[in-house]
Backbone as CSV, one residue per row, in Angstrom:
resi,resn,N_x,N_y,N_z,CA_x,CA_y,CA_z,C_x,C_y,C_z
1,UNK,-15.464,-19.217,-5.587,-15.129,-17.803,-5.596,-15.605,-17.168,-4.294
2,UNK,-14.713,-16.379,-3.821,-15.276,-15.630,-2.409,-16.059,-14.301,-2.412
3,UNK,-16.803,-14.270,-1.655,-17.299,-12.730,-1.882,-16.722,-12.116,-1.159
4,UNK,-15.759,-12.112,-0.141,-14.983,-11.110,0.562,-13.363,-10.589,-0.701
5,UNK,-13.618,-9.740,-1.113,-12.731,-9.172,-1.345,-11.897,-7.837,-1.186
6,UNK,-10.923,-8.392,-0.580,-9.946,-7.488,-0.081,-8.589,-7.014,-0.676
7,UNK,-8.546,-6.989,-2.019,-7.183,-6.743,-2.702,-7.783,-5.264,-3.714
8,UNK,-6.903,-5.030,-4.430,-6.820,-3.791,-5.531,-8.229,-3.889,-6.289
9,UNK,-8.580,-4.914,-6.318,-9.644,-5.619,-7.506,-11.279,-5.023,-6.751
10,UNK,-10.925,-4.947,-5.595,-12.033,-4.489,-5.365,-12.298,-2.997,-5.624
11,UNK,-13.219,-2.716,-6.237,-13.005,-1.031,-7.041,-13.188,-0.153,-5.692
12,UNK,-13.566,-0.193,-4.398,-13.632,0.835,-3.454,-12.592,0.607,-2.602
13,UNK,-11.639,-0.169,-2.750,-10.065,-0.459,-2.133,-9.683,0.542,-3.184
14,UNK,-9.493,0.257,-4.464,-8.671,0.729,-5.234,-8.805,2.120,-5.345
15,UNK,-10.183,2.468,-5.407,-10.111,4.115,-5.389,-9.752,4.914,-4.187
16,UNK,-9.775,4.242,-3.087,-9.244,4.604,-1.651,-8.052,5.196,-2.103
17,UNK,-6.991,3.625,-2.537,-5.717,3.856,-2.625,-5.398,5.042,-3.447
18,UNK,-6.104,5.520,-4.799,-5.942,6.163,-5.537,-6.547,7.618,-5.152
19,UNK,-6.359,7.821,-4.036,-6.955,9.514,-3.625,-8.315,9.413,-2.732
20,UNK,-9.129,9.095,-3.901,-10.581,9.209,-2.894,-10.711,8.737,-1.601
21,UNK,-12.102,9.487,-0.924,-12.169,9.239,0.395,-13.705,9.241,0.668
22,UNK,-14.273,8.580,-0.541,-15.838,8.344,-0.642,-15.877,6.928,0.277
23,UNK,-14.748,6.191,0.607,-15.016,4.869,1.083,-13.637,4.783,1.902
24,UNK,-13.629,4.423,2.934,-12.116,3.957,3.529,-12.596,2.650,4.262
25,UNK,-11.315,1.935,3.640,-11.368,0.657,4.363,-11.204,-0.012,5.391
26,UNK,-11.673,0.801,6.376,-11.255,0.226,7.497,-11.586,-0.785,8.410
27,UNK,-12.742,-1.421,7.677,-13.048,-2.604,8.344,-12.661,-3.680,7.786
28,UNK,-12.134,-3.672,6.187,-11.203,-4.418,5.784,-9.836,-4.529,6.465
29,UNK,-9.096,-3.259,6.477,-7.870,-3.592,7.228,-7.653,-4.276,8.574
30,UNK,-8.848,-4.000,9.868,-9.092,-4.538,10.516,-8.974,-6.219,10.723
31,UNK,-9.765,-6.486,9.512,-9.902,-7.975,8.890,-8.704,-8.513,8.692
32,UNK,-7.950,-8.138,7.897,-6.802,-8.515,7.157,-6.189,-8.471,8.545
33,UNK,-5.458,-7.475,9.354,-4.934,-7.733,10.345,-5.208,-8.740,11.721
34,UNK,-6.396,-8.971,11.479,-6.867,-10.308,12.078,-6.730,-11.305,11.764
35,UNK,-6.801,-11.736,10.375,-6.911,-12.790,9.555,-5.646,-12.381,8.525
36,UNK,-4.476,-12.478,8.635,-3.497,-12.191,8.177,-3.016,-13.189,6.710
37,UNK,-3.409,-14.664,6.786,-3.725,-15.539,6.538,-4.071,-15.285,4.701
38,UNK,-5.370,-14.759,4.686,-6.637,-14.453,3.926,-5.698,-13.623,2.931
39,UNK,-5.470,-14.558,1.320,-5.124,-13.902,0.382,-5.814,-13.880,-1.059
40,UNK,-5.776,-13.056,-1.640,-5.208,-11.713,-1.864,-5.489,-10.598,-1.096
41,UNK,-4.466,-9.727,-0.918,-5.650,-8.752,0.039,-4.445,-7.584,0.000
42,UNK,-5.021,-6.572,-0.078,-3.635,-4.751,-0.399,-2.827,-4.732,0.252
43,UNK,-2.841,-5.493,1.232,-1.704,-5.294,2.332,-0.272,-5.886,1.171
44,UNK,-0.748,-7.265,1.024,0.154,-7.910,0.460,0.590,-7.404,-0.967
45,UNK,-0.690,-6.748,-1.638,-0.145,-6.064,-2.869,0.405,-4.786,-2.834
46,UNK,0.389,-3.719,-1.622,1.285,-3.066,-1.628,2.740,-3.527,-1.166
47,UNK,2.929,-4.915,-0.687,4.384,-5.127,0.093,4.818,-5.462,-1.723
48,UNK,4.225,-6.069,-2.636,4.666,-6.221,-3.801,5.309,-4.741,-3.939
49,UNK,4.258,-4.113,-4.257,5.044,-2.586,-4.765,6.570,-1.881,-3.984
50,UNK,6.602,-2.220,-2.529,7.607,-1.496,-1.548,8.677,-2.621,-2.377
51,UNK,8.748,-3.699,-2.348,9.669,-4.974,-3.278,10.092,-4.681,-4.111
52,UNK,9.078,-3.934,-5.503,9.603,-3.527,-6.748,10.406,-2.157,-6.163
53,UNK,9.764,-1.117,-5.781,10.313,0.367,-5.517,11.820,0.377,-5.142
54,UNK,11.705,-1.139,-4.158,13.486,-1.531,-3.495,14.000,-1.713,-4.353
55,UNK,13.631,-2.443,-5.428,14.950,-2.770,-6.317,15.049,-1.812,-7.252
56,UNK,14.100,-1.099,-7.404,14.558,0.360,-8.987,15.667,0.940,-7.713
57,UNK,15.129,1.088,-6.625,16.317,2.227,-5.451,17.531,1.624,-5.784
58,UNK,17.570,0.523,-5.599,18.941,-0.519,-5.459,19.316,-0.018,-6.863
59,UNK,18.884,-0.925,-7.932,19.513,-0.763,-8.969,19.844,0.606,-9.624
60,UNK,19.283,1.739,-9.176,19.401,3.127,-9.988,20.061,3.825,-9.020
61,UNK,20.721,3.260,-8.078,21.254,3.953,-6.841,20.898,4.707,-6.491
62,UNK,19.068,5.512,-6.476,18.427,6.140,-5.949,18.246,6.759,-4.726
63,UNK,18.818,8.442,-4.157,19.229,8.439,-2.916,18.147,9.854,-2.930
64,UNK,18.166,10.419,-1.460,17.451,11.394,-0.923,16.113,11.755,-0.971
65,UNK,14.924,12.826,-0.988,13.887,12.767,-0.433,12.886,11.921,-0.506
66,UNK,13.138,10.867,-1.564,11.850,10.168,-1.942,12.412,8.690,-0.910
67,UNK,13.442,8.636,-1.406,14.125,7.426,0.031,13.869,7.864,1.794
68,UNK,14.098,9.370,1.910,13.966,9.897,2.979,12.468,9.481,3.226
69,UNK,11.640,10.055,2.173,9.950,9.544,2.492,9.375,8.828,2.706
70,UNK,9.851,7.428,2.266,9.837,6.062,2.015,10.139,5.394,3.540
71,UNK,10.908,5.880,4.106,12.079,5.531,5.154,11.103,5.671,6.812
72,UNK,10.953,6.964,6.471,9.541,7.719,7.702,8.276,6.605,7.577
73,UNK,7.950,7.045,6.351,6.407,6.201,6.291,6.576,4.769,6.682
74,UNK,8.088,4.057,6.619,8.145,2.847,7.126,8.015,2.503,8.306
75,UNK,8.532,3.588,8.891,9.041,3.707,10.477,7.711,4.473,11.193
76,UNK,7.230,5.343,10.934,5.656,5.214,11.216,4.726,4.081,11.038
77,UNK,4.916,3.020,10.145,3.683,2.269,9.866,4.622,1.032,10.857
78,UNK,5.320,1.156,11.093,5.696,-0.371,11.938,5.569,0.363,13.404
79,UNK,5.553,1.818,13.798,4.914,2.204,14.601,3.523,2.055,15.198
80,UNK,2.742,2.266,14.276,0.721,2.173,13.917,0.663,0.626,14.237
81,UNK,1.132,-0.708,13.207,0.383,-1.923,13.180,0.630,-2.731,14.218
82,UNK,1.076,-2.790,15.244,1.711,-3.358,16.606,-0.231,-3.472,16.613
83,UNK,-0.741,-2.836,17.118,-1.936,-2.220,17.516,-2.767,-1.491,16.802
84,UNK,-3.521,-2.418,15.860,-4.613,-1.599,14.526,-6.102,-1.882,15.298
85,UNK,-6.373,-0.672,15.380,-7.804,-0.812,16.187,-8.846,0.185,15.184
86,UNK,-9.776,0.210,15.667,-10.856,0.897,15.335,-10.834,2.265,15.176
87,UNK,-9.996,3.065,16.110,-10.034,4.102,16.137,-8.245,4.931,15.247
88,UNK,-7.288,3.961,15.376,-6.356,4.291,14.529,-6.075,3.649,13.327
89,UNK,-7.340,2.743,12.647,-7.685,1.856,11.858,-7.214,3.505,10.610
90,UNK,-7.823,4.252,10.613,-7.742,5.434,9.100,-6.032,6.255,9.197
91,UNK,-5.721,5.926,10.174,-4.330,6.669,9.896,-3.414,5.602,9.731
92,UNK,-3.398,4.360,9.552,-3.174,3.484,8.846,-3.071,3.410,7.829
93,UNK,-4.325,3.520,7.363,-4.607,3.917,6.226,-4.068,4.436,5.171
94,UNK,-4.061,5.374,5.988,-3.511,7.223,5.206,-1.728,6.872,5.310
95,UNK,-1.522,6.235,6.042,0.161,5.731,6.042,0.467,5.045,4.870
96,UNK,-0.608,3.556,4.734,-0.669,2.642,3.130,-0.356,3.552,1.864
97,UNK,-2.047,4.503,2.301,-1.953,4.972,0.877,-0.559,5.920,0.537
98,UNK,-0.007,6.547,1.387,1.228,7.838,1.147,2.557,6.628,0.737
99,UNK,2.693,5.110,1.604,3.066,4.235,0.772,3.359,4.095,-0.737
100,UNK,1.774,3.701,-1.050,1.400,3.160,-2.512,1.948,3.924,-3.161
101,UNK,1.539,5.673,-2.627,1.713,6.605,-4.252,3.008,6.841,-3.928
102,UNK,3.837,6.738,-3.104,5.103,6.953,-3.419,5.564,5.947,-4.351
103,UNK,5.370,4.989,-3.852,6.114,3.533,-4.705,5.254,3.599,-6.300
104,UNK,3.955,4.216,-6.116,3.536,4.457,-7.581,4.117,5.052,-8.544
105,UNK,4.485,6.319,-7.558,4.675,7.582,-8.851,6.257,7.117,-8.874
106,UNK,7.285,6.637,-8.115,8.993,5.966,-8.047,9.070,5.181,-9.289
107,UNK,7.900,4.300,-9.401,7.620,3.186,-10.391,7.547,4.104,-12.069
108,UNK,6.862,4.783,-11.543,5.910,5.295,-12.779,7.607,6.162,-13.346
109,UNK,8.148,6.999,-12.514,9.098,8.209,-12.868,10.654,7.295,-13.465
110,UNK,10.411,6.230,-13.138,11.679,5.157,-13.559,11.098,4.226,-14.694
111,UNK,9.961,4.452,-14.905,9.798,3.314,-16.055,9.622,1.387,-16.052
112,UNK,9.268,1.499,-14.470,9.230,-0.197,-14.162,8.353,-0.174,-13.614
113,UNK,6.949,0.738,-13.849,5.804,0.344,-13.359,5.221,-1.130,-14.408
114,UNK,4.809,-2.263,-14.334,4.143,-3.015,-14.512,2.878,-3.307,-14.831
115,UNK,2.084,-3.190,-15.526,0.414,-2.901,-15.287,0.264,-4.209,-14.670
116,UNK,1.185,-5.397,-15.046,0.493,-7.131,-14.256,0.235,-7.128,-13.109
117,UNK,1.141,-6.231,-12.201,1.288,-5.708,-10.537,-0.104,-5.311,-10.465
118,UNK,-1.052,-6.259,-9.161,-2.032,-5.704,-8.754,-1.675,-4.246,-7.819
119,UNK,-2.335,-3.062,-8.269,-2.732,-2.222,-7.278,-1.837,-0.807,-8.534
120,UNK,-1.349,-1.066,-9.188,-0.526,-0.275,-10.293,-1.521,-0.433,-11.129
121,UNK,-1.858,0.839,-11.103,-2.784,1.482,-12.234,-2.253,2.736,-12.884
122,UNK,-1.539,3.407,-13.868,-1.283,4.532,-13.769,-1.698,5.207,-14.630
């Protein structure tokens, strides 16, 4: 068993994701973007969630602001990770989390949230 943990499971990842800002992870993300490798880890459990969110869009033919939102935050965050450093390590961050809760609350408002999905808590 490892003691580095970097996925949902760790309760100060998860409350990050979930609003709070008693802890930000930014020396985890750091990590993970170094060591890309190293699984489980939120990166990968939010690409789960953007996966599910695609297919409720697809299948419910889901169109305008929440796609519009979805769309930006994509195109900003492939903006940010070219280059995740220390100092733009939290607006990263803050990109993930506006991620997550979109694809949370998309999940949650369609009825295909999952509780098995790490990082879906609702």
């Amino acid at each position: 068993m490892s003691i580095l943990n970097l996925s949902f499971s760790n309760q100060l990842i998860a409350d990050y994701f979930r609003g709070s800002n008693k802890y930000v992870p930014t020396s985890e993300l750091l990590y993970i973007h170094s060591h890309p490798l190293v699984k489980p880890n939120f990166i990968g459990e939010i690409e789960v969630l953007v996966n599910m969110a695609s297919k409720v869009i697809d299948a419910k033919n889901i169109q305008g602001p929440v796609v519009d939102k979805l769309t930006k935050l994509a195109i900003s965050l492939g903006q940010q990770l070219p280059d995740v450093t220390q100092e733009n390590a939290p607006k990263v961050l803050e990109t993930l989390r506006s991620i997550h809760k979109v694809c949370v609350q998309l999940l949650k408002n369609h009825n295909a949230a999952d509780e098995s999905v790490p990082g879906i808590r609702l």
